[in-house]
Structures are given as C-alpha cells and as structure tokens.
N, C-alpha and C positions, 0 to 999 in steps of 0.2 A: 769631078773625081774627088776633089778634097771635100768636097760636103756630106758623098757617101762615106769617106774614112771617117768623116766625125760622129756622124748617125750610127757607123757601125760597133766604135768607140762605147760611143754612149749606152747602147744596149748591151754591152757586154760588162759596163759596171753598173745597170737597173738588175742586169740578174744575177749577177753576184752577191749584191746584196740581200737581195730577196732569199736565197738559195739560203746562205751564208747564217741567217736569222731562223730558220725552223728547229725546230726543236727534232730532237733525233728519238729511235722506235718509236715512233706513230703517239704522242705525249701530245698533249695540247696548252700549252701553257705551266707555269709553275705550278707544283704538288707540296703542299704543306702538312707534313703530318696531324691528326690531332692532339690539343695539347691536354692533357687528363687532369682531374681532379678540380675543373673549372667547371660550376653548375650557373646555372642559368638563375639569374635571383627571381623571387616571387612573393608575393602578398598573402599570408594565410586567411580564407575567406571562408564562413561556415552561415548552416542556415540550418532549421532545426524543425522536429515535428510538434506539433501540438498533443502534447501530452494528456491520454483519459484522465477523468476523476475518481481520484486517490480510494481508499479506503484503511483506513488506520491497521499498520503494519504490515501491508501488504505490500509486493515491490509493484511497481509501475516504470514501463522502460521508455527513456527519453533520448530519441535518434539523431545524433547531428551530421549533417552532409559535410566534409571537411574536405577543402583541399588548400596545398601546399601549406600541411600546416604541421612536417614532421618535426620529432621533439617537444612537441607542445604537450601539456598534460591537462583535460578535460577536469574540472572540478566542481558538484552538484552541492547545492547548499539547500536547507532548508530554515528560514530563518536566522542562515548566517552563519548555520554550524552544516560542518563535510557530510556527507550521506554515502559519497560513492564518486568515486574519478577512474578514468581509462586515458591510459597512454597513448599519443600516434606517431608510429615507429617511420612514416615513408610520408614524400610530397603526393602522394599519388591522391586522387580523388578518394576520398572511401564512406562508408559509414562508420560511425564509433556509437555503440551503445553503451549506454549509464543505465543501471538498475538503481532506480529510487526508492530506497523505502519510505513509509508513511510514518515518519516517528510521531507525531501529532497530527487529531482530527482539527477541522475548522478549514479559515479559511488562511493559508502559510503563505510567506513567501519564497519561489521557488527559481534559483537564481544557478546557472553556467557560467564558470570562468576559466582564466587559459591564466592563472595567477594572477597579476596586480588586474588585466582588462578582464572587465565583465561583456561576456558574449549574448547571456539570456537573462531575462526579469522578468517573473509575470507571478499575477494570484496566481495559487494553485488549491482549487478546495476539494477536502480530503472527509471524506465520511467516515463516523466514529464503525466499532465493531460491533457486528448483529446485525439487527432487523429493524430498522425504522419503519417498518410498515403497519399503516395504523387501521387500513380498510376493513369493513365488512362488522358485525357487528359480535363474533366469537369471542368467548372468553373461559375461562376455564378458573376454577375455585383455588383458592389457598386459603388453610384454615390451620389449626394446631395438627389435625390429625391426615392433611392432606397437605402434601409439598411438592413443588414445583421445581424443574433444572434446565435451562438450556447451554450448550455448549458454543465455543467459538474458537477458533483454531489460528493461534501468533506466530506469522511469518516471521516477523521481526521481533526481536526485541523490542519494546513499549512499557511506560510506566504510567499507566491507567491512573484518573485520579478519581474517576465515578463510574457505577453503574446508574443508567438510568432506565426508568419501566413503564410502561404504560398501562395505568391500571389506575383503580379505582373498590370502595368498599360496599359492601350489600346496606349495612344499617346504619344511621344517623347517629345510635346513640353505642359506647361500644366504652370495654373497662380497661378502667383508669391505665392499670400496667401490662395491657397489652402491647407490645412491640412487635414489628417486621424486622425478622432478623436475614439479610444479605450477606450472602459468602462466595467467596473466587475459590474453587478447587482445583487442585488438580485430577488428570485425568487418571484411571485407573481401571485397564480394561473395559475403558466404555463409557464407565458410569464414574461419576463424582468420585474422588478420593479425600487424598488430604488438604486442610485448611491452608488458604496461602494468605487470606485476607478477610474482613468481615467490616459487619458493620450493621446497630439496629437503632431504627424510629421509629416514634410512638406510632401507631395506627393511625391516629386521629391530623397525621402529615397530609392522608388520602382524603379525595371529596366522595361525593354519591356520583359522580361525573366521571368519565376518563380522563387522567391528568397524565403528562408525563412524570415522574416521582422521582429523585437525585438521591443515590447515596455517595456518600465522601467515602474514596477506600485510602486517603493516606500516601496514595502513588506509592504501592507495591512492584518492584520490577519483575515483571512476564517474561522470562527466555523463551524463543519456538518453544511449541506443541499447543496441545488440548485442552481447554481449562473452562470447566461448569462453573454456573453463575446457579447459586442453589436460591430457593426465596421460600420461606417456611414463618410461622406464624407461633411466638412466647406468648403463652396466656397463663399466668397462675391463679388466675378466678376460678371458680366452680363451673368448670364447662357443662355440666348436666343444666346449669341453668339458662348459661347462652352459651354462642360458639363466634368468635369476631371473624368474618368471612372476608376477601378479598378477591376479587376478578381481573385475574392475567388476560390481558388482550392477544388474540393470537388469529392469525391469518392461516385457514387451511390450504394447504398442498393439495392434496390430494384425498377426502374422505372414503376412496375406495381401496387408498393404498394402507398397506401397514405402518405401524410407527417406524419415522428415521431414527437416524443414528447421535442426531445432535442433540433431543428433546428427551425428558425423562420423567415420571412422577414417580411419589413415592407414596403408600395409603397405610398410615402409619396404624397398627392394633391398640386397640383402647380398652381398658378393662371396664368393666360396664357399671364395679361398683364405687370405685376410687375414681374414676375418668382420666385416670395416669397413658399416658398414650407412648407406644413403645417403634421403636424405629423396624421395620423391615428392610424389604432390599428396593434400590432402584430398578424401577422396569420401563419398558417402551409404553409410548403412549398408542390409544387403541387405531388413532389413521394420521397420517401424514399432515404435520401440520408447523409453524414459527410461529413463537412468541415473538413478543414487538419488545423486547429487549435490548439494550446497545452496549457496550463498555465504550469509555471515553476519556479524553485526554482533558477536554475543555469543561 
C-alpha cells in the first residue's frame, strides 16, 4: 500500500509539470517579432556583354549583369576619359545599360568602373565614318568641271582630324598648280551647304594606282547631323588643252535602283571659249551606289 501512494505521488507531479510548461492558445514555442531596418549584407558581383565593333560617333550599348550592387554608379571610359555612366538604385539582380559613344576611330581602350575599382578592360576597335569598302573595280571621274559629294551622318559629337579616299589619277603627267580641293559641308536640304572645313593637295599626292589619299582637316568639331564630304578639282591651266582627271572608287548598291540620298555629283557648265567653268546645282547620282570615302579621328 505505501509503494502505490508513492507511485501515485509521483505521477501526479510528472504531470503537472508537463501541463504546467505548455504554452497557452495553441503557440508553439516563443514568437520574436521582426526587427526592421537590418538587411542582409552582400558582395556586388557584375559580368558584362561583349560589346560590337564601334563605328566612329555612333553609340554602341554595353550590358552588365549586376547584382547586389545598389548605390554603385557604372562609369564607361574611353581611353580614360567618361563617355557615359548609369546609376543602380536596388540590390536586386538587374541589367544596367551604358550607351557608348565612338569619340575616336582605331583601336581605344574601353574600360567600366564602380569609381576607384575597375570592373572591365578590354581593346575595343572602332571604325572610322563612311565606307571602307574597296571591292570591285568602279570608279567615277572628278575633274575641274565634274565634282563629287558623299554624305555621312554624326551621332555624336566627334573632331575629325582627316578625310581619307580611295582613289587614284588617269595621267602620269598633270599641271604644275593643279590641286584637289576637300571640304566638310554642311547639310542643306539634302545636298552640300555651307563650308565647315577644307583642305587642298597638289594632284601629283595621287598614283596611276588606287591609293588610300589623307587629308588633314585641322580637327574641326562636328555636333549631330549631316555633313558632305565634297571633292572637286582647281586647275588654272588652259583646260581646252588638258583636263587633270581623277577616279573616285565606289562600290554599286544597286545599278537598277535610283540615286540615294547620301551620294551627289555636280556637272559643272563651261563656256566653250574662256573654258571658265561655272557651278550648277547638286543632283543624285543616276543608280544606287558608296564611294569608299571615310572621315577619321586617327
């Protein structure tokens, strides 16, 4: 009998205890509210696209993948100087696009950074403005009474320091103060306007061959728009007895389309006894075709 009052003892302070320790409305355990304004730290970690090849003044967009990299400020360089930076407001994963412009042709260096750390370093090569295309064996005449224009359109700001042309002369032998005279226009309803820049060498620069040919423009600065590259031919000899000819290399488009809207010539009237040659107007050329013209930085 005293061994069942101890036994019965005992379970009756196992389950008081037990009892005694639950937690009350059906809870399970302590409940900590959350505490605010505490974020989770994180590493900013970015990775980036392979950027096309450039073209002088034109923008090119370079992608980076970013995460937890908010308040950082993205900054594109070209050769060391800013081009273009974008803000990232949140840690969240995102893309962040830079528009890059091509402030110089060649081969730059094109660098991302987040301030004092550099993210990206790599060449980046950037082709000058126009047409480098040298194929097929077209050419078209410049002479004192025939003149030549093609156009090229600046995204960006750019201060061009040459045109260069692909081209070459009919005769070996050619007078003394003849010059090729180069000029930057502006546009002007289409066709060539006012002078922005120039520049003329003697003929005798060119071979019997196609050469690439350089003129020095000075590094005049180009704001956006339209601007004709004119190429026209100073002769003050007696043109009735020769005429110094030169051959614009040019790559057809299309010979069954009409003239574009970039290309222009001009067929200037000459009086038959004086041989004084007088200016008319620019007009399209008769089918679809590039001169191998470029403007350039280098």
């Amino acid at each position: 009998m005293r061994y069942a009052l101890v036994f019965l003892l005992i379970g009756i302070l196992l389950l008081g205890c037990v009892g005694g320790n639950q937690p009350k409305n059906g809870t399970t355990g302590i409940q900590l509210p959350p505490m605010p304004g505490i974020a989770q730290a994180c590493t900013p970690a970015y990775t980036f696209s392979e950027p096309a090849a450039g073209v002088l003044s034109k923008t090119t967009e370079v992608v980076a993948n970013a995460e937890c990299a908010g308040g950082v400020t993205l900054t594109a360089k070209i050769d060391g100087v800013a081009v273009a930076s974008a803000a990232i407001a949140t840690n969240d994963s995102q893309q962040v696009k830079l528009e890059v412009p091509a402030t110089k042709d060649g081969v730059v260096k094109l660098t991302v950074d987040s301030g004092a750390e550099p993210l990206l370093s790599k060449d980046w090569t950037v082709k000058p403005l126009g047409s480098e295309d040298i194929s097929g064996l077209d050419a078209d005449p410049v002479s004192f009474k025939e003149w030549r224009a093609m156009a090229v359109d600046v995204q960006n700001t750019i201060t061009p320091s040459k045109v260069k042309i692909y081209m070459k002369r009919l005769e070996w032998k050619t007078q003394p103060a003849t010059v090729i005279a180069v000029e930057i226009r502006k546009d002007d309803n289409g066709n060539p306007g006012d002078r922005v820049a120039g520049v003329e060498r003697p003929i005798n620069i060119t071979t019997l061959s196609n050469n690439w040919v350089s003129f020095d423009l000075g590094n005049p600065t180009l704001p956006p728009g339209r601007y004709w590259i004119t190429v026209k031919i100073k002769q003050t000899e007696d043109v009735s007895l020769v005429s110094d000819v030169l051959q614009i290399h040019n790559v057809p488009v299309s010979k069954q389309a009409p003239g574009n809207d970039y290309t222009r010539e001009m067929k200037l009237s000459v009086d038959g006894k004086t041989g004084i040659a007088t200016e008319t107007q620019w007009r399209p050329l008769a089918y679809d075709k590039a001169y191998s013209v470029v403007l350039t930085t280098g």
